[in-house]
N, C-alpha and C positions, 0 to 999 in steps of 0.2 A: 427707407430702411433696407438695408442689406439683405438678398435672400436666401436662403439655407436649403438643404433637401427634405423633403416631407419628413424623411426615416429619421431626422436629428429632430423633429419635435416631438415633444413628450406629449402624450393624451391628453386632452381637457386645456390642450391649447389652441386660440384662434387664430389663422392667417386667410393671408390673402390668396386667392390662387384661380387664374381664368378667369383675372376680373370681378370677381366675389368674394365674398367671406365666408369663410368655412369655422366648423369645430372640430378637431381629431379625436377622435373618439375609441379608437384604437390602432395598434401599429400600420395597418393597413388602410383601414375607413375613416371617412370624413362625412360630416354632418354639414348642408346647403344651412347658413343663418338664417335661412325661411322656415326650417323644420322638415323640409322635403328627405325623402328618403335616402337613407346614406348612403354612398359612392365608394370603392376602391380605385383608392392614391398610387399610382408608383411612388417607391420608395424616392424614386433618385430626380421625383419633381420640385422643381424650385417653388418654393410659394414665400410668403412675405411675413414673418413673424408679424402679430399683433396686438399680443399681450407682453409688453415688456421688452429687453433687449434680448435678441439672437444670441448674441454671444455669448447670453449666458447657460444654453445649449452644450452639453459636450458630446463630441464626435469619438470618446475614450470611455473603455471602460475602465475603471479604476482598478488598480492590479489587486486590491485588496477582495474586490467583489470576483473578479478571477480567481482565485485563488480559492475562494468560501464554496463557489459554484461547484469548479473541479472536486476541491475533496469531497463535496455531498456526495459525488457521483461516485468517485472512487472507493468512497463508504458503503455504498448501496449494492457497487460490482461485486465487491470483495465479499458483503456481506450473502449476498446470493452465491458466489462461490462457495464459499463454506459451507452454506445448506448443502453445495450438490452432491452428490456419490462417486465421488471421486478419489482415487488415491490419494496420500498425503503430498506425496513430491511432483504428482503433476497439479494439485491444487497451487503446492508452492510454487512451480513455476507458470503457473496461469497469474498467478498472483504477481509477480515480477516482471511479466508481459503487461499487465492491466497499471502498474507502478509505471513502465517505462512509457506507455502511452498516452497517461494522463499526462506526465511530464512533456513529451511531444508538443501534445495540445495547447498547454499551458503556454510554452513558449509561440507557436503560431498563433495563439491569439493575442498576446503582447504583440505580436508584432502585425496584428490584424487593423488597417485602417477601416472604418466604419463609414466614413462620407464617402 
């Protein structure tokens, strides 16, 4: 089987890695198939899918899920702006500053590779 990097499998998947079988357990740690005590994975180590095909891994995030994340945040900025004490037109323009750099972000991470 084809190997991938730790950081492309999703938790609660098993591979192969150092000759053994592991569990991923979260973005970082993996679990020995013995039950021994969990380990921190580099992201960028190859291990051997073994539940299922690799490829069905994706190394993107969907621009729809980009998208949902940014505005949460952009929601939350703004809305803590408001609360603060601040004038009306430097709120407006903190506001326009926090518009233009979600937008920023938005596009470096479309164009963000993950593997």
């Amino acid at each position: 089987m084809a190997k991938i990097k730790f950081g492309q499998l999703p938790p609660g998947r098993r591979f192969r890695w150092k000759n053994a079988e592991w569990l991923k357990i979260s973005p970082i740690l993996a679990r020995p198939a013995d039950g021994e005590k969990p380990v921190l994975v580099p992201r960028s180590a190859l291990v051997e899918g073994l539940d299922g095909n690799p490829a069905e891994t994706s190394a993107e995030l969907p621009e729809s899920r980009i998208n949902l994340v940014l505005k949460d945040l952009q929601h939350k900025v703004l809305h803590r702006l408001e609360a603060a004490s601040l004038p009306p037109d430097q709120r407006k323009e903190l506001a326009r500053q926090i518009d233009l750099l979600v937008e920023q972000a938005r596009d470096q991470l479309k164009s963000l590779p993950l593997s």
